[in-house]
N, C-alpha and C positions, 0 to 999 in steps of 0.2 A: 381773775382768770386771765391767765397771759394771751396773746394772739397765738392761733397754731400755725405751725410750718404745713405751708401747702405744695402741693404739686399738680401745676395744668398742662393740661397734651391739648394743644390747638394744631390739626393736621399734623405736620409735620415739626413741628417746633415746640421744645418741650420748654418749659420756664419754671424756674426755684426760685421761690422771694423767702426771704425770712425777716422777722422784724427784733430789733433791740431792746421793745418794753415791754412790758406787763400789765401794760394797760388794757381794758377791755375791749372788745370791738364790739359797737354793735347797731353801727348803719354800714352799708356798702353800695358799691358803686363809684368810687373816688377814682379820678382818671391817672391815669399813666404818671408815674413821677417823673418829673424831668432829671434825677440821677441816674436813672440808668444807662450803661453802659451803651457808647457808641453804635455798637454791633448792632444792639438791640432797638434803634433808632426806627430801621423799618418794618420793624413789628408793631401790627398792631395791638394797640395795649387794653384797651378799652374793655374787653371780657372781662382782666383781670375784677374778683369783688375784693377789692381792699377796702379796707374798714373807710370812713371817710374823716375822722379825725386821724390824721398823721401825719399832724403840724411835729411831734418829737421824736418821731419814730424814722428809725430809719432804715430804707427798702433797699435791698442790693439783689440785684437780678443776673441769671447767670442764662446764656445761649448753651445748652452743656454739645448739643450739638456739633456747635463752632467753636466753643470755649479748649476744647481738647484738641483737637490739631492745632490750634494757634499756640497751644503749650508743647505742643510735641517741637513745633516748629522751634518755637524760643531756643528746650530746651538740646536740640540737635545744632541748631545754631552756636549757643553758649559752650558746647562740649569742644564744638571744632576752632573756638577762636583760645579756646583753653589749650587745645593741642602744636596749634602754631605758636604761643606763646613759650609752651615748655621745647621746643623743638628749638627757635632760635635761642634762647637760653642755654640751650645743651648745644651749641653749635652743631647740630643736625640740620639746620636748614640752609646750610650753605652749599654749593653747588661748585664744583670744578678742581678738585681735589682736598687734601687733609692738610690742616693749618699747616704751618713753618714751624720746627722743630730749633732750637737755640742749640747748636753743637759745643761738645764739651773741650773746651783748649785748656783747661788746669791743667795738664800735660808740660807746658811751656812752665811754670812755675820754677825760680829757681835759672833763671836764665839768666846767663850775664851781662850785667848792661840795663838789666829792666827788672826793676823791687819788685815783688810780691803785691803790694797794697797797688802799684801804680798799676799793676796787670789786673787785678783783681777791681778796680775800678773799670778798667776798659772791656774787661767779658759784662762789666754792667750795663755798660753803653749799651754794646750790641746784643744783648739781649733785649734790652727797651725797643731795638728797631725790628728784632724780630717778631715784637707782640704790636707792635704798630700797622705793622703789615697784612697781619691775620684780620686786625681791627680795622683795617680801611679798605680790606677786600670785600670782609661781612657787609662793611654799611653800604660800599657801593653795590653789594647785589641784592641788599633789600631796599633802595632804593630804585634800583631797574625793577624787582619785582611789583615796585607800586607804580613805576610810571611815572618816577619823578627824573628821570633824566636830561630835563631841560630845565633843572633850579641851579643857581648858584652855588647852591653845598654842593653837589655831585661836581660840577666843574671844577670846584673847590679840593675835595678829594680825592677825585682823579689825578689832576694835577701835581699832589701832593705823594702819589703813591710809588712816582718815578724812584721820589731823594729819597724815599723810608726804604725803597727793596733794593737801591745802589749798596745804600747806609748799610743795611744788613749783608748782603752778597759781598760786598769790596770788606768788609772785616773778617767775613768767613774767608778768602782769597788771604790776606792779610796775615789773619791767624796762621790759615795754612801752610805758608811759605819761613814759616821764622821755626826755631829750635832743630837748626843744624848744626853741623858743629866739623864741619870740614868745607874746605874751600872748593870752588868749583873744579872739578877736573879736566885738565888741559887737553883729555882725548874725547869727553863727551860732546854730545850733538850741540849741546847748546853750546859753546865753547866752538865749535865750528862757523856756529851760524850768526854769532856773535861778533867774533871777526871778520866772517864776509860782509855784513851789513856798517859795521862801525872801524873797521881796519884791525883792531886789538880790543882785545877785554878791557884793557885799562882805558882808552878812550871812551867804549862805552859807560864802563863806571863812573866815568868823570861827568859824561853828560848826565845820566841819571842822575848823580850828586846832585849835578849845577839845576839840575830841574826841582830839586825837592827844598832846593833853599831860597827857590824865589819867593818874594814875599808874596802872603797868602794864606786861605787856609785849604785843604784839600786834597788830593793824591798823588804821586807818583806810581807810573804802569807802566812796564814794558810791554807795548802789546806786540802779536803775531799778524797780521795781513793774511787771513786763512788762504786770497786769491794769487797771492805771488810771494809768498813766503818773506816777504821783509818784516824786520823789527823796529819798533819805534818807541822813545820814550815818551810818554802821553802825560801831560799836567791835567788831570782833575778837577773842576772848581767847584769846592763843596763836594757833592756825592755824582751831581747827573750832568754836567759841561762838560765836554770835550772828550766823553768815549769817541774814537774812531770806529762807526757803522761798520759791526759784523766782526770786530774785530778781538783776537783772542788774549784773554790778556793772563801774562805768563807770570810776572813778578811784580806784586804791589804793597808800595809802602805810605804808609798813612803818614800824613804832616800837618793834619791836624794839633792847635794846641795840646789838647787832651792826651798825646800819645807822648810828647816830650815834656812836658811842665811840670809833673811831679817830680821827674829824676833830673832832666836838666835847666830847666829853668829857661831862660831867656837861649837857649845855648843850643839852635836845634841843628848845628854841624855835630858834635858832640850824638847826639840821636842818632843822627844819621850811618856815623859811625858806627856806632854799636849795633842798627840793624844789620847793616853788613856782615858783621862778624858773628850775627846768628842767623842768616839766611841758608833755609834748608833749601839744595840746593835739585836734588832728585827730587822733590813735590813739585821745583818750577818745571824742570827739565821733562817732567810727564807730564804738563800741561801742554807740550810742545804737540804742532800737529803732526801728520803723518807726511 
């Protein structure tokens, strides 16, 4: 004859025990198991008649009282760390706008002076730097979200987030300025303003040259001075050295290895060249300010 499943209401507290054998019962009064669950710690147990062999048997007790909100709890809990989880996964949990989009320059294909494969490599570049940027915005704001702002990774990728958005922005600039295919004209703004700051167009060109052949790796920029309208040619180092603070930048050429070594090789005068001769000249010309 198995032991039966019972049910005791002592005041306020109700208790299930059920047992595992089939064994008989048939002394009682055996005290309180010491398995029982923590909860059930301040209950007194001692009414319970559990048989008193139940040296194999084993007793599990339930608070159902307390047992069910602690489950509600678990299970309200568990749903909402389930939803933060699918959220930053879906990049919904990011906060202060919609990632960076990689703009499409196959446009330029077919330009002269610059292979296919060799261009077709450098929209890869900067594509890389445009998913870099989305990826070190995300970590740095789940990062501030938990409060970890004074660890060395947040110093670390802050830090870092400068050269990854130059990296992306100065290639979008870069792209934008190439696949023209007429020379500057002698009555536009720029062409005015050019010669007032550098005497003639050819001396400016010559200093931009002279700037993108120094050894190095990094940018050439003509920037604007938004507060007094001068032009300056600005060296780069890498992605984020030497912007001029505030300053607007009209016309830029990459001199990085990667932009001249497929086609020219050691030969980056030859590069140079050939940017020139496909520098679109109205995309620089509306960058100018007003």
């Amino acid at each position: 004859m198995g032991f039966p499943r019972r049910s005791l209401v002592t005041r306020r507290k109700t208790v299930v025990y059920t047992t595992q054998t089939k064994a008989s019962a048939t002394a009682y009064g055996a005290p309180c198991p010491a398995s029982l669950p923590r909860e059930f710690a301040a209950l007194q147990c001692s009414f319970l008649k559990t048989p008193a062999s139940l040296d194999n048997r084993r007793l599990t007790a339930y608070m159902i009282n307390k047992e069910v909100p602690m489950r509600r709890r678990r299970l309200t809990g568990l749903v909402g760390f389930i939803l933060i989880v699918l959220l930053l996964a879906c990049g919904q949990g990011q906060t202060g706008g919609k990632p960076y989009e990689a703009q499409d320059f196959t446009k330029l294909k077919g330009m002269p002076g610059f292979s296919d494969k060799a261009l077709e490599m450098h929209f890869a570049l900067y594509q890389g730097y445009v998913k870099n940027v989305n990826l070190l915005l995300e970590q740095l704001q789940q990062l501030a979200a938990q409060n970890q702002t004074g660890i060395p990774a947040y110093a670390e990728l802050k830090r870092r987030l400068g050269w990854e958005f130059d990296g992306m922005r100065l290639h979008e600039l870069y792209f934008g300025n190439l696949g023209g295919k007429a020379p500057l004209s002698r009555d536009s703004r720029l062409m005015k303003r050019l010669e007032e700051n550098f005497g003639s167009y050819d001396q400016w060109a010559a200093d931009f040259q002279a700037t993108g052949a120094m050894r190095g790796i990094g940018w050439v920029v003509l920037y604007e001075d938004p507060q007094t309208g001068r032009l300056i040619n600005a060296w780069i180092n890498e992605h984020d050295v030497g912007h001029p603070a505030g300053g607007n930048p009209l016309l830029v050429m990459d001199v990085f290895e990667h932009a001249y070594l497929p086609d020219y090789g050691l030969k980056r005068g030859d590069y140079i060249q050939a940017f020139f001769q496909n520098i679109n000249w109205p995309a620089v010309e509306a960058r100018l300010g007003k």
